[in-house]
C-alpha positions as CSV (number, residue, x, y, z in Angstrom):
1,X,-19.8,25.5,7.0
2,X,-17.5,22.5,6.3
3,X,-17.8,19.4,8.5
4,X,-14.7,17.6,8.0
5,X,-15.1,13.5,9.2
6,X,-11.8,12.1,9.9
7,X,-12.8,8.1,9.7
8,X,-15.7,7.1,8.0
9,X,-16.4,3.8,9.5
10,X,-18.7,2.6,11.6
11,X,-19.1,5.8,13.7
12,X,-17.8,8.2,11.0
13,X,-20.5,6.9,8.2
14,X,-23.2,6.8,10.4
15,X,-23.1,9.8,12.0
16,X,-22.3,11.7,8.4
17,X,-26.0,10.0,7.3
18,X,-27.7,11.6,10.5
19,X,-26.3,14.5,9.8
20,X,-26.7,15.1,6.3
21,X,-30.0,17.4,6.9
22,X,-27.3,20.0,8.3
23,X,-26.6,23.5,5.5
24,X,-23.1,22.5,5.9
25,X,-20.2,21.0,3.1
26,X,-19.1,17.3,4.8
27,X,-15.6,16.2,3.9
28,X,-15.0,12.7,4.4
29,X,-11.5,11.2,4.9
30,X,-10.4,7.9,5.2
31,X,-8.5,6.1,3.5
32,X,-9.3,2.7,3.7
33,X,-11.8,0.3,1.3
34,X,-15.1,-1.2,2.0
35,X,-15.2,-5.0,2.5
36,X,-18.3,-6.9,2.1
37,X,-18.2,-7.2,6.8
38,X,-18.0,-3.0,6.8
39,X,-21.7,-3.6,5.2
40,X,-22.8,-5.0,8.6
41,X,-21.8,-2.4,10.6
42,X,-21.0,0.7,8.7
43,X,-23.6,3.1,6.7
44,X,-22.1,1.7,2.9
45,X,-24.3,-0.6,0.7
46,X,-23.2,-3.6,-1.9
47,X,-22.2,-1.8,-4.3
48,X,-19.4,0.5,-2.4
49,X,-17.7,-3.4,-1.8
50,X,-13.9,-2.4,-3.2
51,X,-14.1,1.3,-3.4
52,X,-12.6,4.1,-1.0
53,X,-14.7,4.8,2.0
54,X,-14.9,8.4,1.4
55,X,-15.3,8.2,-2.3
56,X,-18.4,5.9,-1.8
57,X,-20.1,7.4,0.7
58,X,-19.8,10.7,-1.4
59,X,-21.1,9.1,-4.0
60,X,-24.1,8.0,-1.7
61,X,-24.8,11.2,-0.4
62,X,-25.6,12.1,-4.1
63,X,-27.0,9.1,-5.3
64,X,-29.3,9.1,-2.2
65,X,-29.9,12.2,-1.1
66,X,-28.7,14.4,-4.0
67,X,-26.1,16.2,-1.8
68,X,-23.1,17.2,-2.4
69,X,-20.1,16.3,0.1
70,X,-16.0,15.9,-0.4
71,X,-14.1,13.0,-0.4
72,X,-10.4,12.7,0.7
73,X,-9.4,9.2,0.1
74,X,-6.2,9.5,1.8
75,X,-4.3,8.5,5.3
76,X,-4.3,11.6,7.5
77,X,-0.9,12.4,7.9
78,X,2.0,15.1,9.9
79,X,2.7,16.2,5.6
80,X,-1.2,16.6,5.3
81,X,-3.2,17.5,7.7
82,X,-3.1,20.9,6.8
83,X,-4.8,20.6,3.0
84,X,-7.3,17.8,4.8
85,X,-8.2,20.3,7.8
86,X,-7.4,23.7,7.4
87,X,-10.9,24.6,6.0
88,X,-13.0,22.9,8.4
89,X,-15.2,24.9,10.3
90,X,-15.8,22.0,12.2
91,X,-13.5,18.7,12.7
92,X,-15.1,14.9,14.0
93,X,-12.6,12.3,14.5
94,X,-14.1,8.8,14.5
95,X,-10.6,7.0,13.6
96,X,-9.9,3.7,15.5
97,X,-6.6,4.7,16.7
98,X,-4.7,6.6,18.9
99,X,-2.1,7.9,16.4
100,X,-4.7,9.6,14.0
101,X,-6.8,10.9,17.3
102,X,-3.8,12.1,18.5
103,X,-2.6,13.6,15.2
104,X,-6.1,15.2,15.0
105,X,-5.6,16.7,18.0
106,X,-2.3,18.7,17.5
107,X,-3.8,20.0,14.3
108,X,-7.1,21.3,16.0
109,X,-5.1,22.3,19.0
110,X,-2.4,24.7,16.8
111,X,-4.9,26.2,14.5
112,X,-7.6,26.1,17.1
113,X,-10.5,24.7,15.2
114,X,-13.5,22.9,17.0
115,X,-13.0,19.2,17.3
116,X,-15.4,16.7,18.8
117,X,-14.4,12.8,19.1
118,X,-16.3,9.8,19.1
119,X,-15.5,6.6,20.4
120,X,-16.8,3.0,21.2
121,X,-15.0,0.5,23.1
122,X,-13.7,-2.7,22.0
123,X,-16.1,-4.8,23.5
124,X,-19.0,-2.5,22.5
125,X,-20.3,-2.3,26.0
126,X,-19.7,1.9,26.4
127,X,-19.3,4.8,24.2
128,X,-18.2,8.3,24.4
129,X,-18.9,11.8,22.7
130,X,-16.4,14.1,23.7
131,X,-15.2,17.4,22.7
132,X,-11.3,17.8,22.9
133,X,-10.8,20.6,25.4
134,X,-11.9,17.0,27.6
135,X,-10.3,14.6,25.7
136,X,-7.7,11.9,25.5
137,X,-6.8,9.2,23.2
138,X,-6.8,5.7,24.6
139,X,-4.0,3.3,23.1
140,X,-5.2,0.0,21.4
141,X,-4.8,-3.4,23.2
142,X,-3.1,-4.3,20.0
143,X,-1.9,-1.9,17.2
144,X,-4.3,-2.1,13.8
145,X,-7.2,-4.0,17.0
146,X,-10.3,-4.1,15.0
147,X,-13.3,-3.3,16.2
148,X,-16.9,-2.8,15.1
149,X,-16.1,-5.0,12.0
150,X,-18.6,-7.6,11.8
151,X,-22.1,-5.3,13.1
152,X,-22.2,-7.5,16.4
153,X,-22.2,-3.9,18.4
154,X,-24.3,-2.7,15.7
155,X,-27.1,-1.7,18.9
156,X,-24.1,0.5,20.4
157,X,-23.1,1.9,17.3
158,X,-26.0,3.5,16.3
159,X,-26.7,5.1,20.0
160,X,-23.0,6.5,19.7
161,X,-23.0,7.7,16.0
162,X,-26.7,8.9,16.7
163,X,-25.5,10.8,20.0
164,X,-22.3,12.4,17.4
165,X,-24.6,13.5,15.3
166,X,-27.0,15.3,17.6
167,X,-24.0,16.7,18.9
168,X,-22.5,18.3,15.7
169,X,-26.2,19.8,15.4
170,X,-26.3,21.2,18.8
171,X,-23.1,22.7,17.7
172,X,-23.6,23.9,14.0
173,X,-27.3,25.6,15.3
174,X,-26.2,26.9,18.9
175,X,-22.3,26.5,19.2
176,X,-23.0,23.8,22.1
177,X,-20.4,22.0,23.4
178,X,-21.6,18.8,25.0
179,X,-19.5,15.6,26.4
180,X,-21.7,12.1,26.7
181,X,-21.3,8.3,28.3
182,X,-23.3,6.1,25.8
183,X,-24.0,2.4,27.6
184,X,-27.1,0.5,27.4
185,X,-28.1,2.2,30.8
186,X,-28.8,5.4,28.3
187,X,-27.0,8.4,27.1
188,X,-25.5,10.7,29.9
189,X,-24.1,14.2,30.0
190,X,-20.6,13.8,31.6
């Protein structure tokens, strides 16, 4: 099986970590670099400071763990999306934005491959695992908005990336298809 993470930030990374115990291949795309504030918040250490995020973590998942994984250090694109996603078995989108969600989506949509999003809002107050048969993409208050840069929703993030990855599980073992609301009132099935 072949888990492919679209945005390996603060959700993306974190969730990948949680789920590394999984007999499946992850391919992580993304194809921005880490900066010494994605420390804070996302699952890269020191040394991944300049590098790719899916080239470091790749590397980390063998350094660490001595697994294998794929990196695609690229921007997910219309020209593409097919050589990125056509072999996933199983497609998470944790970008930021509602061009590559939405991009995503058409892909998963026209070659009708599983997809499952994860989001956190701005303000880190709520979060949402949903699969995309209930899904839609959200626009940003302000194009390139950043959010989850500096680790001060670091509490939300890891109740969101931990609910992502205990919902790829469910999937990968039984083929469950579960939608959760993450706040700090608790996790709930929507």
């Amino acid at each position: 099986m072949r888990i492919v993470f679209c945005g390996v930030g603060a959700l993306g990374s974190t969730a990948a970590v949680s789920c590394r115990n999984l007999d499946a291949t992850p391919r992580f795309v993304d194809f921005d670099r880490v900066e010494s504030k994605n420390v804070l918040a996302q699952a890269f250490v020191k040394q991944s400071i300049g590098k790719n995020k899916a080239e470091a973590l790749k590397l980390q998942f063998s350094n660490f763990y001595g697994l294998k994984a794929e990196a695609m250090g690229v921007r997910l694109a219309e020209q593409n999306a097919a050589a990125v996603l056509s072999d996933a078995d199983l497609i998470v989108d944790c970008f930021d934005n509602a061009k590559g969600r939405r991009l995503v989506s058409a892909f998963a949509r026209e070659h009708e491959r599983p997809l499952v999003h994860a989001a956190l809002s701005a303000d880190g107050t709520f979060g949402l695992v949903r699969w995309e048969e209930r899904f839609s993409a959200d626009e940003e208050d302000a194009e390139g908005q950043a959010t989850c840069e500096g680790g001060e929703h670091l509490p939300m993030i890891a109740l969101v990336s931990a609910t992502l990855a205990r919902t790829i599980q469910d999937f990968v073992k039984t083929g469950q298809k579960a939608d959760y609301l993450v706040s700090l009132n608790g996790v709930r099935t929507t």
